[in-house]
N, C-alpha and C positions, 0 to 999 in steps of 0.2 A: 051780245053785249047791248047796253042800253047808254052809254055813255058814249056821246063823240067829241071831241079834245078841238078843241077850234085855237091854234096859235098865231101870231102876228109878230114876225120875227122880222124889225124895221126894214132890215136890207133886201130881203127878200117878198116879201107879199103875203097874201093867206098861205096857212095851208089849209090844204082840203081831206077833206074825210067825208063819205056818205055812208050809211048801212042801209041793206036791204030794206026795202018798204018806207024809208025814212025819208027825211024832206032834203033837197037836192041843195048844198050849201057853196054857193058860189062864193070867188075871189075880188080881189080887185077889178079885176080885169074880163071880170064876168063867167070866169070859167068853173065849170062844175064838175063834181069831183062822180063817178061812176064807178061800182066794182061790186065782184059777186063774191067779197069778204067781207069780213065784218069787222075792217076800219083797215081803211087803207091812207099814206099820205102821200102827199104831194109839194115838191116845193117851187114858186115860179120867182123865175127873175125879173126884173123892172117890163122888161120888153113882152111877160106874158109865155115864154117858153118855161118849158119843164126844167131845172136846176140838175145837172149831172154832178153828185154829191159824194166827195170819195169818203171810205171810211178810214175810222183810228182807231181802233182796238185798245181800251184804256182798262182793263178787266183780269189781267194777269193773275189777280187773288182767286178766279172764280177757276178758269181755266187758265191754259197756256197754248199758242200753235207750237208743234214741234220744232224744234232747232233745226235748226241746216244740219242735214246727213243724217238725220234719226231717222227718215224716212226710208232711204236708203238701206240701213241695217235694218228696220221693220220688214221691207219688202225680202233683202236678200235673206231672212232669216223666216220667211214662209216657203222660202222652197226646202229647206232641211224638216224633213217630213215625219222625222225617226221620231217615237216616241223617248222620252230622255232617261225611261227608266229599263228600257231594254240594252241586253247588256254586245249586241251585234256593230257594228260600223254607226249604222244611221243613224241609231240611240247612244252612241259614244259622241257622235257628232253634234246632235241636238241637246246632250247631257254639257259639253262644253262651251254651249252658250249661256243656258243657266247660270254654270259655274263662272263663266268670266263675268258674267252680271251681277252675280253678287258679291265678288272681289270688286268691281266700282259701284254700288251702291255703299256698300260697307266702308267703302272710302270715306264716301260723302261724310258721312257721319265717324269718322272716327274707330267702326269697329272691326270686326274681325268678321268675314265672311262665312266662317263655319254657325256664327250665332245670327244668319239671316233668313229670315222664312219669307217667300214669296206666297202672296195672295191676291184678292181679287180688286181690292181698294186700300186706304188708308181705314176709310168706313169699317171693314171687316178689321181689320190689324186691330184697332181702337176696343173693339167688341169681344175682342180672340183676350186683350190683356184684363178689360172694366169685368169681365163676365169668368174671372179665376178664382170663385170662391172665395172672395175679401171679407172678412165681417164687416166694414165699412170704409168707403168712397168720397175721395174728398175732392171738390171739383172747385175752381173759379169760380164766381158767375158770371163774368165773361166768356167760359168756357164754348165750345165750337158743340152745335146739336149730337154731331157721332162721338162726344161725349157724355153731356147732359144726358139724351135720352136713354143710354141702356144703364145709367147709373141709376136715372131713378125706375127703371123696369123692372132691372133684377131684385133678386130679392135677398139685399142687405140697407147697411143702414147708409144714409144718403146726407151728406154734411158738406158746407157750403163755405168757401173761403172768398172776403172781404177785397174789394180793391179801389183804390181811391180814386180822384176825382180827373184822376190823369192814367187812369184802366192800371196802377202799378199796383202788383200782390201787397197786401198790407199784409208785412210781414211781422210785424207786432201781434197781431192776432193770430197768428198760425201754428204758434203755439199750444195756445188753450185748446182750438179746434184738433189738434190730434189727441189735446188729452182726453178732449171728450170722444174721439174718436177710439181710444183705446178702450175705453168703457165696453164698448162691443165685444172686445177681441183683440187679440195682437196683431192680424193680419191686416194691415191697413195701407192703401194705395192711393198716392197721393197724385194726383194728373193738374200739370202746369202744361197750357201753349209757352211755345219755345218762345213765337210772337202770335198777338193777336190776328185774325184773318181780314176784320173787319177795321180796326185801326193802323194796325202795323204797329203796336205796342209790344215792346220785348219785354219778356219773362228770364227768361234764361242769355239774355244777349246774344243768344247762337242761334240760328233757322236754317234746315237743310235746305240748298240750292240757293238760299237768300243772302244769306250772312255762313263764317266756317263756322264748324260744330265738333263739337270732340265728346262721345260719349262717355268717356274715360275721364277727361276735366269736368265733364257735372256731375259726375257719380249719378246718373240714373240707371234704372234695372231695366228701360223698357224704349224704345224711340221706333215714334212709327213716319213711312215717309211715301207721298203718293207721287204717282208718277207726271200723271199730270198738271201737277202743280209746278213741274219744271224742266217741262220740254218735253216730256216724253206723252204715251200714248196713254188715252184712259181706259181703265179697264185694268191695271194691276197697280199694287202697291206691296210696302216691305214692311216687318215688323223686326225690329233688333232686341235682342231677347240678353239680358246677363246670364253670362255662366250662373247654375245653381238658380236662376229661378225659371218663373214657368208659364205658360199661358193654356188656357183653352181651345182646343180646334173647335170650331164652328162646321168645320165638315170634317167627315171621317169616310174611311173608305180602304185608300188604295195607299194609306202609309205613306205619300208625298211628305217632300218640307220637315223629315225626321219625324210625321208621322202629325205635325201640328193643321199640315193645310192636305188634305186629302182632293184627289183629281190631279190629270195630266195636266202637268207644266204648259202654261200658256207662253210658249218658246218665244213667237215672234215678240209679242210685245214684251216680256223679259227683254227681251234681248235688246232691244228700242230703250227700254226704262235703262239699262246700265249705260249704255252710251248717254243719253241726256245727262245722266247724274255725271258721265265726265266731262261731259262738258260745261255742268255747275258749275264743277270745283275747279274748272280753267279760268271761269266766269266772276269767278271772287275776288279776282285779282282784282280789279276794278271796282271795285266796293265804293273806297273812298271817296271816289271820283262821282258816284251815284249820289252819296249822301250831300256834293254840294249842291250838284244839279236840283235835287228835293228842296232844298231849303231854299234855292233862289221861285222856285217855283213857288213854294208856298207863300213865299213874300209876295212875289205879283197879287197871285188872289187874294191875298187881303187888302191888297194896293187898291184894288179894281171893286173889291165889296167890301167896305173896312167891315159894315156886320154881321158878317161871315164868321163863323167859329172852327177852327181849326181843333179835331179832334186829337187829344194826346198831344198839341204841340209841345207841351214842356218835356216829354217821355223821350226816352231812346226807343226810338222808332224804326223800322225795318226801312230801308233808304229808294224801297219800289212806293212802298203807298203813303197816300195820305187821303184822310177821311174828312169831311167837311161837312158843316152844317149849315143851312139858309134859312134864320127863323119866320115863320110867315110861307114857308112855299115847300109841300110836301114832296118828299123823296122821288114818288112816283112821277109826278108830273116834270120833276128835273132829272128826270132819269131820260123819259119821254121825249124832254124839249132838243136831251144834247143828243140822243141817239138819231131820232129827225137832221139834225145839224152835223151829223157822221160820227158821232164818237161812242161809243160803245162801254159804257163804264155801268156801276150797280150800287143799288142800297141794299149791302150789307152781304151775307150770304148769297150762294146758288144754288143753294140745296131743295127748291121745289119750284120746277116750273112755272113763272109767270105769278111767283106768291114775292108781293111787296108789303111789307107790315112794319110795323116799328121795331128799330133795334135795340133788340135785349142787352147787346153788349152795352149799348152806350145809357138804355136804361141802369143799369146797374155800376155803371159809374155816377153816376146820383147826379144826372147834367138835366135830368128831363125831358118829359113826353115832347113838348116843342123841339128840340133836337135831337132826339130817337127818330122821332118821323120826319124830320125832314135832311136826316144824314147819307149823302152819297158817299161811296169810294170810289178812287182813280186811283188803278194801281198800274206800273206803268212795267215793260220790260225791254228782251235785246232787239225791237223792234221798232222802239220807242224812239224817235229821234226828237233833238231840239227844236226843231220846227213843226211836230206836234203837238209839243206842250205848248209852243208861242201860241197857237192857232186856237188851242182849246181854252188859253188866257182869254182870250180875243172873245172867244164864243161864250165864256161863263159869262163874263163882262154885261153882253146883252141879253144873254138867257134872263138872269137874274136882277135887272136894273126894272126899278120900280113902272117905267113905262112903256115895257114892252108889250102889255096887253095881254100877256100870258094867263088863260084860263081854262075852265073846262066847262061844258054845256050841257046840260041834264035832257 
């Protein structure tokens, strides 16, 4: 790295960062900062000691920690060793974990367990339905990357649906866009998020493990749902398929999954992903009670920055996130300031290591590049408590107040 982040966060002091071979940057207090990484920080308090700094995990859109007793069913569900397609005791044993996980997945969503295929991600499910022979693809552009990108790779026709200026499907134009869509071909697939990842903007008013969902009441052919997005372990996810239509397997082999997901059933974390999913649908109960908690929340931070821009506030919004803009002060560096400060929150996506860029989504709400690049999410979950949010009021407050001295040093 060539860049070291030097902050002045009033209640606390410098912090410090040094890199190898680079010049030694002392504190207030005179203390210099030493390490054989390439940017380490530091926080001291008034007296000169090191700052013991708990953390808040505010990122629930990117990932999830497991639920209480997911772990539990992960662990006890690697001793059943049986292969699930063997038809002796220990593969009838490990065949009825599967089964009882896709009877509570299938919940989640409203459908029927026989039309559920387990796979590797949400990523792959997405790819198994975008990658079925369509003559052409019709996508948001707010859409999520494990959408966009295999729609524009494969090789049909690639068509783009409008959204307005509060991320809502301009459903006036959606129209025309399938007629020119039918131009192609008859076979045409039309891929809405239920809600946005990066706003919390609803589409469908329904989100598995967010909000309830009834595959049946939106009449879709297709719903896919990852595991780790709510509660459970990463590394599997589910595709819900309508009677009479079809998807693509992406592996083949061993005729798993009715022949769609080929390879031996990954039992334990199956079996992790159904119990999380019921403990969603226990978890919805509470819904309402989420959505007031959001709204007092997002009053504070305008309280405390009035010029702050609250992304989608006019929208029905998913009652975990809210996205936020700070003109003048790039994503990254407020990513940076509140993670330093214990809170754990992201701009925009997690889909590439340590890549921070401007958000497409919020680009293509026509809000602009100043608020593409400088949009955070804090998305919040069942671990979330009110005296988190207080604390992370408290910390935007200074983060982002004009004299903090918040910079970066070339």
């Amino acid at each position: 790295m060539s860049v070291t982040f030097i902050s002045r966060l009033r209640q606390w002091g410098w912090v410090i960062s040094r890199q190898p071979g680079g010049e030694r940057v002392a504190d207030d207090h005179g203390a210099a900062g030493t390490s054989d990484f390439d940017l380490v920080w530091c926080f001291f308090n008034a007296s000169g000691g090191i700052m013991d700094i708990g953390r808040t995990y505010l990122d629930y859109n990117a990932t999830t920690p497991l639920r209480p007793g997911v772990r539990d069913v992960l662990i006890k569900a690697l001793d059943q060793f049986g292969n699930p397609s063997s038809v002796h005791a220990e593969g009838r044993t490990a065949r009825s974990y599967v089964s009882k996980a896709k009877t509570q997945v299938a919940k989640l969503v409203g459908g029927s367990a026989n039309d559920l295929v387990f796979c590797s991600s949400a990523t792959e499910a997405l790819n198994m339905v975008v990658r079925s022979h369509w003559d052409s693809v019709i996508t948001l552009r707010t859409e999520h990357a494990a959408v966009l990108a295999p729609a524009k790779t494969y090789d049909t026709a690639n068509l783009s649906i409008e959204v307005t200026n509060d991320g809502i499907i301009d459903l006036e134009a959606l129209p025309s866009v399938i007629d020119t869509a039918r131009m192609f071909g008859p076979r045409v697939l039309v891929c809405v998020q239920a809600a946005n990842n990066e706003t919390g903007v609803l589409h469908a008013v329904q989100a598995a493990g967010k909000l309830p969902i009834d595959v049946t009441t939106l009449g879709v052919d297709y719903a896919v749902i990852s595991a780790h997005k709510l509660g459970g372990p990463k590394g599997v996810g589910a595709l819900w398929v309508r009677p009479g239509q079809s998807a693509t397997p992406l592996i083949t082999g061993g005729g798993q999954e009715k022949g769609l997901r080929g390879g031996t059933e990954n039992v334990a974390s199956i079996a992790a992903f159904g119990f999380a999913a019921e403990c969603a649908v226990k978890s919805l109960e509470t819904e309402p009670a989420d959505s007031q908690i959001t709204q007092v929340f997002v009053r504070r931070l305008v309280e405390v920055s009035p010029d702050c821009v609250v992304i989608g506030r006019n929208s029905p919004r998913l009652p975990n996130t809210t996205s936020i803009a700070m003109p003048g002060r790039g994503a990254e560096t407020l990513v940076i300031a509140l993670d330093l400060a214990g809170f754990a929150v992201s701009a925009g996506a997690a889909c590439s290591s340590g890549k921070v860029s401007r958000s497409h989504v919020i680009e293509a709400m026509g809000l602009g590049e100043e608020l593409s690049a400088s949009a955070i999410r804090i998305s919040r979950g069942w671990e979330t408590t009110q005296d988190d949010l207080d604390r992370f009021v408290e910390i935007w407050a200074r983060t982002v107040k004009p004299s903090n001295g918040l910079r970066h040093v070339a």
